[in-house]
C-alpha positions as CSV (number, residue, x, y, z in Angstrom):
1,X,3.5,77.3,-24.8
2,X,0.2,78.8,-26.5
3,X,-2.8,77.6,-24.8
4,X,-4.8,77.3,-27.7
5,X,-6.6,73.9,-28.1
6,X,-4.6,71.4,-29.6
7,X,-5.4,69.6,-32.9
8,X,-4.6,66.3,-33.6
9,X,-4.7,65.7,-37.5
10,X,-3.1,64.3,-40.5
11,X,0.5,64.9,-41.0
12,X,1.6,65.5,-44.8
13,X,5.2,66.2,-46.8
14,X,4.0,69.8,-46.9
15,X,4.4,69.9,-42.9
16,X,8.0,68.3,-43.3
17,X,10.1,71.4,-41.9
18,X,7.9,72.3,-38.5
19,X,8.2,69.1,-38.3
20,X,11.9,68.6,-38.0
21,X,11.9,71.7,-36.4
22,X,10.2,69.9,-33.5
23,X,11.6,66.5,-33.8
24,X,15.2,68.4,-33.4
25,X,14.4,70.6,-30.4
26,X,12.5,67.3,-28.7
27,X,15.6,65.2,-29.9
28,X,18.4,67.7,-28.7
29,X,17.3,66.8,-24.9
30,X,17.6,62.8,-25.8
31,X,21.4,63.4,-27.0
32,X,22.6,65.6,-24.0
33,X,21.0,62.8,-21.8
34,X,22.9,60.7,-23.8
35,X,25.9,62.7,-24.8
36,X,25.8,62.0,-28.3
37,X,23.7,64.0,-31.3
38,X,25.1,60.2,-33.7
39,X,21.1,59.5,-33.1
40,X,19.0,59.2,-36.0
41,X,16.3,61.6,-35.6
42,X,18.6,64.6,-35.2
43,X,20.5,63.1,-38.8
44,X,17.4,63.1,-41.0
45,X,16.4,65.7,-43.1
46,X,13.6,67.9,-44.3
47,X,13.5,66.0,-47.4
48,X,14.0,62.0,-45.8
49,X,11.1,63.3,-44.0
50,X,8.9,64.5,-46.5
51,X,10.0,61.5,-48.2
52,X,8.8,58.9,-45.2
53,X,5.6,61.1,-45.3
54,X,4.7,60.5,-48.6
55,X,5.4,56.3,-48.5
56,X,1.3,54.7,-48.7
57,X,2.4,52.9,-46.3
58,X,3.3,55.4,-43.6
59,X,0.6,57.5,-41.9
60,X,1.8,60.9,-40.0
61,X,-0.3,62.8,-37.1
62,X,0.7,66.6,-35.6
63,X,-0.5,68.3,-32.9
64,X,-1.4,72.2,-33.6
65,X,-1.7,75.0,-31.2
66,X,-3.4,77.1,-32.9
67,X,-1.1,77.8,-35.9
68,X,2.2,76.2,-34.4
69,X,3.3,72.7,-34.6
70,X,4.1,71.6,-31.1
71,X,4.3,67.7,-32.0
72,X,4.5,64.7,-34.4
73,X,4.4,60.8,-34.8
74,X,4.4,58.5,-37.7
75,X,3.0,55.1,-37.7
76,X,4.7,52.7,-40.3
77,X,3.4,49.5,-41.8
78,X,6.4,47.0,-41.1
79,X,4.5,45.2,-43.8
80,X,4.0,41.9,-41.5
81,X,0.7,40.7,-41.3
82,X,-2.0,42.3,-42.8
83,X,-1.6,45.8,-42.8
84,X,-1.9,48.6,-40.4
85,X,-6.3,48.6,-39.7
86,X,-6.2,44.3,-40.5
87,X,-6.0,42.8,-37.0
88,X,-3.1,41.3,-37.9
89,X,-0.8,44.2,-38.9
90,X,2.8,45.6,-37.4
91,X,3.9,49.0,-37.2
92,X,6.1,50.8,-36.1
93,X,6.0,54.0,-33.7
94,X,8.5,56.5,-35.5
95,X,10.3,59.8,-34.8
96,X,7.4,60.4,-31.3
97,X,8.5,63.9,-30.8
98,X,6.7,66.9,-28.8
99,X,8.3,70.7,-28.8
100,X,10.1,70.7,-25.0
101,X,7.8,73.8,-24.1
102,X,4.9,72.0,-24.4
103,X,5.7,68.9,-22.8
104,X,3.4,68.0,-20.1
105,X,0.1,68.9,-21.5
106,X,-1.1,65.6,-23.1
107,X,-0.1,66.1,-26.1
108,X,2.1,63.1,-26.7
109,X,-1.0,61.0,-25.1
110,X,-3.0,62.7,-27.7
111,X,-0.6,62.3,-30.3
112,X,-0.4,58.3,-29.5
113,X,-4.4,57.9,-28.9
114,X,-4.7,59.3,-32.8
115,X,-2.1,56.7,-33.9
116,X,-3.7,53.8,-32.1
117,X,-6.9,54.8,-33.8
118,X,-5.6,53.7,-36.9
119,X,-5.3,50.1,-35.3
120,X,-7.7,47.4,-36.0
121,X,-8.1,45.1,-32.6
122,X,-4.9,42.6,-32.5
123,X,-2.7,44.6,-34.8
124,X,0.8,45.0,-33.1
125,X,2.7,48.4,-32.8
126,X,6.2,49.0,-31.9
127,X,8.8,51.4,-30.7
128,X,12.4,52.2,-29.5
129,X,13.3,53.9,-26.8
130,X,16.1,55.3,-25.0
131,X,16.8,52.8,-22.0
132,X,17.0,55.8,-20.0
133,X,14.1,58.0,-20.9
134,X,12.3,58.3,-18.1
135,X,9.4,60.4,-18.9
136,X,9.1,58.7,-22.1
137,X,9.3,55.5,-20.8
138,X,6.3,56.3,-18.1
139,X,4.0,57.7,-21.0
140,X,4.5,54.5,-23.1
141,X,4.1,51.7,-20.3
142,X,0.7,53.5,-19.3
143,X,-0.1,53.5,-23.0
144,X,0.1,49.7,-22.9
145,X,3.8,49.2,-23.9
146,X,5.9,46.2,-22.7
147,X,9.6,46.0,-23.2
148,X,10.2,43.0,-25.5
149,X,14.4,43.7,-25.8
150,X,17.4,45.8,-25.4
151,X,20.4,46.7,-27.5
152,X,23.2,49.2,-27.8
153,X,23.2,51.2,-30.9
154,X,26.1,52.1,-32.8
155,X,26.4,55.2,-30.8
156,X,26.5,53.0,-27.7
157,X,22.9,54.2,-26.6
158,X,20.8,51.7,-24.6
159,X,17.8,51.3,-26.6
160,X,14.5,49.4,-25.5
161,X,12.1,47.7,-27.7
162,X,8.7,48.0,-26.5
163,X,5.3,46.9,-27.8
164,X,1.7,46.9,-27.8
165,X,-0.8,44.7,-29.3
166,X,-4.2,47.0,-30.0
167,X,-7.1,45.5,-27.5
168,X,-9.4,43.3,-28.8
C-alpha cells in the first residue's frame, strides 16, 4: 500500500469504477470465506453504482492515497424519521469496502468516523454483516455497533444486523 496520507472526502458517480474496483477486490475475500461470489456487492455494476451515488438521498465517502482509491462507504437515508442530520433519521451503512492491501491502517475507522459525521445526535445507522466476519465484526462493535438480528440470505450466508444510534 502507498503510504501517502489518506483522504477522506466526498464520493461522486464520476468515482463509480475505482470504486467497484475496490468493493470487488475487498468483496472477493467475503465470498471465499463464504464460498459463494451469489453476494450482492460482487453483482452490482459500475452503472448501479453510479446510479446509488447519484440518489439525494445517498451520500458516498472514499479514502485516497495519494491518487489511488483504497476505500469506500455509502450512507443511505432509509427514509424513516427525519432524514439523515434530523436526530431522528435511519440509514443505512452500504457496500463498507477497503482495498485488501491496505487493510489495517485505519482506513475503514476513518472511512466510518466521516459517515457518522453526517449524523445528527439520535439518528440511527445500520448495517449487515457476514455472521462470520471477524475483523469486520471487531471494527463495527468498537464503533458502537450492537447486533439487533440474524438471517440467512438466499445464498445461505449468515448475515447479522447491527446498529448504532449516533450519541447524544
Amino acid at each position: 500500500m502507498t503510504r501517502a496520507p489518506c483522504v477522506v472526502a466526498a464520493l461522486g458517480a464520476p468515482d463509480a469504477g475505482e470504486a467497484l474496483t475496490v468493493q470487488y477486490a475487498a468483496y472477493l475475500s467475503e465470498a471465499r470465506r463464504y464460498g459463494t461470489t451469489e453476494i450482492p456487492p460482487l453483482r452490482e455494476t459500475v452503472a448501479a453504482l453510479a446510479a446509488d451515488l447519484g440518489r439525494d438521498e445517498v451520500r458516498g465517502f472514499g479514502a485516497w492515497a495519494g491518487r489511488r482509491l483504497v476505500g469506500s462507504v455509502r450512507l443511505r437515508d432509509d427514509g424513516v424519521g427525519g432524514g439523515i442530520g434530523s436526530g431522528s433519521g435511519c440509514a443505512e451503512l452500504a457496500r463498507f469496502s477497503v482495498a485488501p492491501d491496505a487493510q489495517g491502517h485505519g482506513i475503514g475507522r476513518a472511512l466510518l468516523e466521516r459517515a457518522h459525521g453526517e449524523l445528527a445526535p439520535g439518528d440511527v445507522t445500520w448495517l449487515v454483516t457476514g455472521a462470520r466476519s471477524e475483523e469486520n465484526l471487531r471494527l463495527y462493535r468498537r464503533a458502537g455497533y450492537e447486533e439487533t438480528g440474524r438471517r440467512v440470505d438466499s445464498a445461505g450466508v449468515e448475515l447479522l444486523r447491527m446498529e448504532r444510534s449516533a450519541p447524544r
